[in-house]
MDAnalysis code that builds the backbone (N, CA, C; Angstrom):
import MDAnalysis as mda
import numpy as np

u = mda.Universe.empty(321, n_residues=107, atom_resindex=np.repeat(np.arange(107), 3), trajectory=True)
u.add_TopologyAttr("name", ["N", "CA", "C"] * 107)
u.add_TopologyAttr("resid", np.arange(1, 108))
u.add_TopologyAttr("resname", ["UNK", "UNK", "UNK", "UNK", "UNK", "UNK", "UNK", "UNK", "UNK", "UNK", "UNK", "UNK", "UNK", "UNK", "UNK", "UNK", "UNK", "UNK", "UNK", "UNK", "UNK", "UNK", "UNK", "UNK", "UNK", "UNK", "UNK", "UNK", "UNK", "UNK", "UNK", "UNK", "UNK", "UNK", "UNK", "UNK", "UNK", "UNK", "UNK", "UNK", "UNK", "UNK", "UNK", "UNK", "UNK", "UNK", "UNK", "UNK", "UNK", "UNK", "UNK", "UNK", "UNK", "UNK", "UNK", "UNK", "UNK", "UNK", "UNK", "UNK", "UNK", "UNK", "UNK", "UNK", "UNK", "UNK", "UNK", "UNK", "UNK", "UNK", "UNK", "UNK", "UNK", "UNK", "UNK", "UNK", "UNK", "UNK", "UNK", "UNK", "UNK", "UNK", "UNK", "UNK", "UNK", "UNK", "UNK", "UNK", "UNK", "UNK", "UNK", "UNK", "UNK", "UNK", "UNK", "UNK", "UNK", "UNK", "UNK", "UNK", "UNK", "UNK", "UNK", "UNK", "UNK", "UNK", "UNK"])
u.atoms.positions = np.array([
    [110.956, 114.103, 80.316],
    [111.114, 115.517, 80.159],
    [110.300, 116.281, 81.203],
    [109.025, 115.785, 81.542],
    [108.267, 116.831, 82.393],
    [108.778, 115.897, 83.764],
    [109.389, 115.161, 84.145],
    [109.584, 114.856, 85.321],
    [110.903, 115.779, 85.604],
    [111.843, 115.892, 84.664],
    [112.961, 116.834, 84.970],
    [112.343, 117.982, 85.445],
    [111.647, 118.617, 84.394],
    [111.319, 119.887, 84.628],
    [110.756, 120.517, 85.864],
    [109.627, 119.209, 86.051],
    [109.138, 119.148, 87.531],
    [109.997, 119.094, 88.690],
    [111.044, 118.829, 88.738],
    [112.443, 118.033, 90.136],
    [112.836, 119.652, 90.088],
    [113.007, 120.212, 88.766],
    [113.532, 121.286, 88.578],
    [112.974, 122.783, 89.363],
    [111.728, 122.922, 88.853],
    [110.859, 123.990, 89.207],
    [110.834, 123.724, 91.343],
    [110.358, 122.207, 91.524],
    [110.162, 122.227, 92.895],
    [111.327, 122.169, 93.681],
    [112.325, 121.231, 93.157],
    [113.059, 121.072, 94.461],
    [112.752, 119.634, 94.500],
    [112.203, 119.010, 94.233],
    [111.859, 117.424, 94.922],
    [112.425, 116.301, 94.095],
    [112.707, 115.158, 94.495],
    [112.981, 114.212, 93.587],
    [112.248, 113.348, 93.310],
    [111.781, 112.711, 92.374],
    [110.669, 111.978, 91.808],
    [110.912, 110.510, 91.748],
    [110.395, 109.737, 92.488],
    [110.821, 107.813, 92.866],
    [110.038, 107.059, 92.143],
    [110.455, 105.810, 91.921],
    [109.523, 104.886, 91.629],
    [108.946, 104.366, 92.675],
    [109.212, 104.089, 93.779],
    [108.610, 103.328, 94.923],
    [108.825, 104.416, 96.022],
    [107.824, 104.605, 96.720],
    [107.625, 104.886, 98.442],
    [107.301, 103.970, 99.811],
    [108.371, 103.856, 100.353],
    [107.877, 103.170, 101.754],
    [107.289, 104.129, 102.316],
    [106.229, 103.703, 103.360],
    [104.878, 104.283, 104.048],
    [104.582, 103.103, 104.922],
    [104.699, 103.308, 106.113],
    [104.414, 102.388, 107.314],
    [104.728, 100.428, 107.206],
    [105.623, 100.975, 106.255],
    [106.284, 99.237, 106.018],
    [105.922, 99.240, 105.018],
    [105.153, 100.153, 104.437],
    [104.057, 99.078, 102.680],
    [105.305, 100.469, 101.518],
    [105.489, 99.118, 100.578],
    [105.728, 100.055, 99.574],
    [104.310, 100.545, 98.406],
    [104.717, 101.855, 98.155],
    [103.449, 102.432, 97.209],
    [103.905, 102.568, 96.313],
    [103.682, 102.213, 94.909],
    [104.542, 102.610, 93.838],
    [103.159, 103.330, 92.545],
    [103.972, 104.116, 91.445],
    [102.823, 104.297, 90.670],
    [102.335, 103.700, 89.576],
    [102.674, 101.822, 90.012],
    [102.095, 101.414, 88.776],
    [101.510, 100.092, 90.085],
    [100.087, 99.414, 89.584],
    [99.769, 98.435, 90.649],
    [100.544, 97.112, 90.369],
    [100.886, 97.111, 89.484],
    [101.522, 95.533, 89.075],
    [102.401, 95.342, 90.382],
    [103.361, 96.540, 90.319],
    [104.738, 95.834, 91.454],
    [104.071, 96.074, 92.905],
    [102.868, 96.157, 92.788],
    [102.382, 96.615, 94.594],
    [102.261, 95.075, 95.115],
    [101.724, 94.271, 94.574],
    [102.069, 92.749, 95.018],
    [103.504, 92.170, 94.881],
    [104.310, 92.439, 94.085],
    [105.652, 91.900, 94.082],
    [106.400, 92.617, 95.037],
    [106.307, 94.055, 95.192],
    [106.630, 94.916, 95.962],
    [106.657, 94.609, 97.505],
    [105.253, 94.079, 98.133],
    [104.939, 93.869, 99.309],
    [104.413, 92.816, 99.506],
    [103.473, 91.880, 99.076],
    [103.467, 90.557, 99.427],
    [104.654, 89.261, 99.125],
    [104.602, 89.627, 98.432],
    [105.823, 88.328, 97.816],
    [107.285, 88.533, 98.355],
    [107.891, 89.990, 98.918],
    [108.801, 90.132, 99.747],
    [108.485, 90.422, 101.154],
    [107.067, 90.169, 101.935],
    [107.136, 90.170, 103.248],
    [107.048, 88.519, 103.446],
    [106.283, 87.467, 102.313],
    [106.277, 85.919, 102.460],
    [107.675, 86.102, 102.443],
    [108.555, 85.973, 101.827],
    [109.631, 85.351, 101.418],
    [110.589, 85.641, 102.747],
    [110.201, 86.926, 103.615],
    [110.607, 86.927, 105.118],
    [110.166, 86.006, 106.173],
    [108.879, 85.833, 105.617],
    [108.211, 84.837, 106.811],
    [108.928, 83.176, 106.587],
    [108.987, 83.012, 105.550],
    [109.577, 81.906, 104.993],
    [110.877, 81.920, 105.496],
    [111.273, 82.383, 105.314],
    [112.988, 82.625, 106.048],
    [112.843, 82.455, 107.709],
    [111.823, 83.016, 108.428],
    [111.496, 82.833, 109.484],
    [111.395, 81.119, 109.962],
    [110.371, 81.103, 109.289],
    [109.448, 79.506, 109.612],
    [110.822, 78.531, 109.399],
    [111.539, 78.925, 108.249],
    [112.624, 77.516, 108.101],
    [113.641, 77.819, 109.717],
    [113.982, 78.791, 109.881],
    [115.035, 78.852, 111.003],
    [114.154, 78.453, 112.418],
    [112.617, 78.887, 112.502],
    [111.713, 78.418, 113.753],
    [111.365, 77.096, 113.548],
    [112.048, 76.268, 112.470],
    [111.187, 74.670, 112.231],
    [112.526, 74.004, 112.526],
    [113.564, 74.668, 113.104],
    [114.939, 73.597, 113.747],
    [114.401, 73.878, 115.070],
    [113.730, 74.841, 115.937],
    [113.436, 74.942, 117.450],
    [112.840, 73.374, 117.505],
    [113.009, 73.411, 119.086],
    [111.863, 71.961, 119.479],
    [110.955, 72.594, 120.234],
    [109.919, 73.098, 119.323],
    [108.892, 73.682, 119.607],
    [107.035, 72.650, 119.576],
    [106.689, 72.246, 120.424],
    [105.517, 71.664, 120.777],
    [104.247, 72.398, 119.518],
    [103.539, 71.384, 119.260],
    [102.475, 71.825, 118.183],
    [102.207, 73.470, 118.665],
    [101.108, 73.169, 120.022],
    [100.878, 74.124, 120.260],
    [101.828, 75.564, 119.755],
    [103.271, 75.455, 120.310],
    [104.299, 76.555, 120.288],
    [104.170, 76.750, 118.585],
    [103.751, 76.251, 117.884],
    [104.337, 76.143, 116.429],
    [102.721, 77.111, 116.493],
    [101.848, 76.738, 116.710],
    [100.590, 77.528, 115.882],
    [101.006, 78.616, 116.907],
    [100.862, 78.968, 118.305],
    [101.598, 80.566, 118.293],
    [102.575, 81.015, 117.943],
    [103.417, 80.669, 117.264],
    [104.301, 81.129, 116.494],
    [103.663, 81.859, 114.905],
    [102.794, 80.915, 114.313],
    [101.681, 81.096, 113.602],
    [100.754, 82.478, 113.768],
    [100.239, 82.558, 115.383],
    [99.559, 83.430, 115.639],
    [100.151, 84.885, 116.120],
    [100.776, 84.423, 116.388],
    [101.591, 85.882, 117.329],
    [102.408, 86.492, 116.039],
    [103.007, 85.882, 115.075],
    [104.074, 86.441, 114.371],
    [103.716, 86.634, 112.820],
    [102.814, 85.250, 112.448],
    [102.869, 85.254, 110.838],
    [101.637, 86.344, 110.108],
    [100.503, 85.944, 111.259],
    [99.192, 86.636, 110.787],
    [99.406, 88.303, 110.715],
    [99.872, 88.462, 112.400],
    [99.681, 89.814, 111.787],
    [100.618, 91.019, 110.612],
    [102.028, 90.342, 110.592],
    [102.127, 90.775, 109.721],
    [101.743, 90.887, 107.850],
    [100.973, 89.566, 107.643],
    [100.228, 89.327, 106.863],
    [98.714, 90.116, 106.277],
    [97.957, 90.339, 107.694],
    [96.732, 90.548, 108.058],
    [97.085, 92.604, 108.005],
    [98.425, 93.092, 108.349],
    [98.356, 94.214, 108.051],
    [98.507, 94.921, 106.593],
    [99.072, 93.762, 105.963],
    [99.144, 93.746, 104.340],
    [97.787, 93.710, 103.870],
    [96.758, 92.771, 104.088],
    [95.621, 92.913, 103.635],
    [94.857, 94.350, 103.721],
    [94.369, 94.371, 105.231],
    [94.109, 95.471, 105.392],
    [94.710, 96.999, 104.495],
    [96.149, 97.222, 103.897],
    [96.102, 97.892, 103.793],
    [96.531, 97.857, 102.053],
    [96.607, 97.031, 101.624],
    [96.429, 96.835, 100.246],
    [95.595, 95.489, 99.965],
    [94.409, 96.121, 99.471],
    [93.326, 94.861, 98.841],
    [93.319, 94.745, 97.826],
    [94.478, 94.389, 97.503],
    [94.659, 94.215, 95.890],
    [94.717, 92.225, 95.867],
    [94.941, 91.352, 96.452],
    [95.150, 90.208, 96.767],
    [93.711, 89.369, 96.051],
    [93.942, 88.426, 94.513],
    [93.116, 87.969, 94.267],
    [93.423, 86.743, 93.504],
    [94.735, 86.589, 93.803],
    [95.092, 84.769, 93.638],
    [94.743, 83.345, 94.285],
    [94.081, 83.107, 94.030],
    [94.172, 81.638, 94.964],
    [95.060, 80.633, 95.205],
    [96.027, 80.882, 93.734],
    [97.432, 79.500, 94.212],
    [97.761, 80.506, 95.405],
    [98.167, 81.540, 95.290],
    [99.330, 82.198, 96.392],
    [98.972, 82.113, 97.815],
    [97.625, 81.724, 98.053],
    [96.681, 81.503, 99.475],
    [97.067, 79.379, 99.491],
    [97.092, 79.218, 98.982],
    [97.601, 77.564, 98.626],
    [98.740, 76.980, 99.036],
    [99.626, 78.067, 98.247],
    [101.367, 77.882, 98.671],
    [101.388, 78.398, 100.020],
    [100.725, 79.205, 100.382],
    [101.128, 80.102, 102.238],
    [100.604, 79.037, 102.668],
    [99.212, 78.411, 102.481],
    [98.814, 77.477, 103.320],
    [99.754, 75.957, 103.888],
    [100.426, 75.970, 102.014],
    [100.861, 74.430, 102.624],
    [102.602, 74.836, 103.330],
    [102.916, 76.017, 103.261],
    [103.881, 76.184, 103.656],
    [103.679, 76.327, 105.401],
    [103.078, 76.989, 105.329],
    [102.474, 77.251, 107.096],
    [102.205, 75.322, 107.489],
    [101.567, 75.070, 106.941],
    [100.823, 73.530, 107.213],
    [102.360, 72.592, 107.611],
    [103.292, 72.953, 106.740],
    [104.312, 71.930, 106.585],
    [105.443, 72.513, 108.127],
    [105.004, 74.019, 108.157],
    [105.878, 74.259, 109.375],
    [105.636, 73.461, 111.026],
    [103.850, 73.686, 110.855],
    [103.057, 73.143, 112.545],
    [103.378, 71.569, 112.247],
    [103.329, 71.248, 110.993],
    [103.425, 69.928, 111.216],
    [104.560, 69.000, 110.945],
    [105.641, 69.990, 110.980],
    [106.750, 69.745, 110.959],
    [107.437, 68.772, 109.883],
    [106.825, 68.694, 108.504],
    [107.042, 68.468, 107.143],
    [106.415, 66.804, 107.250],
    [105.657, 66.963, 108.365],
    [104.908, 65.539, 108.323],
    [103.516, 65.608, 107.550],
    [103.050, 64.563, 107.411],
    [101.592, 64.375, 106.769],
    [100.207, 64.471, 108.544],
    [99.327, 65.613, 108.284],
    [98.570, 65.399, 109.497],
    [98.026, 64.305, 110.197],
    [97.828, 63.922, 111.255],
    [97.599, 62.363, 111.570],
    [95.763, 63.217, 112.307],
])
């Protein structure tokens, strides 16, 4: 009722979610991690499987790592510090791990 009234009096329309420099903001914190971490992994993941058919040299695999995965990762942190799981740092790890090493065991 007061959100009508509000759309009404201003003129504006009232959202559940805002994009803002790539990050969605929403007004409840729960979906700010489902919102933006768990759908920028699930891009990178999509990435890494289509960059793990290249014949890309270790090296090429960790800049691929460096140039592409971190920072879009590293701008998520920075700008929402809400991040306080440890499996979800576990699963990125062994997923990243399984890309450089190309679903081998490290020697």
């Amino acid at each position: 009722m007061e959100r009508e009234k509000f759309q009404n009096e201003t003129g504006l329309t009232v959202v559940k979610k805002v994009k803002y420099l790539g990050v969605y903001l929403t007004s409840k914190n729960l979906n700010l991690y489902k919102d933006n971490y768990e759908k920028c992994w699930s891009e990178i993941k999509k990435d890494l499987e289509i960059w793990s058919n290249l014949k890309l040299s270790m090296l090429g695999r960790i800049a691929v790592i460096k140039m592409n995965v971190l920072p879009r990762m590293l701008f998520l942190f920075q700008t929402l510090q809400i991040l306080d799981k440890i499996d979800c740092f576990k699963r990125w790890q062994k997923d990243i791990s399984k890309f450089v090493w190309q679903g081998k065991s490290p020697e």
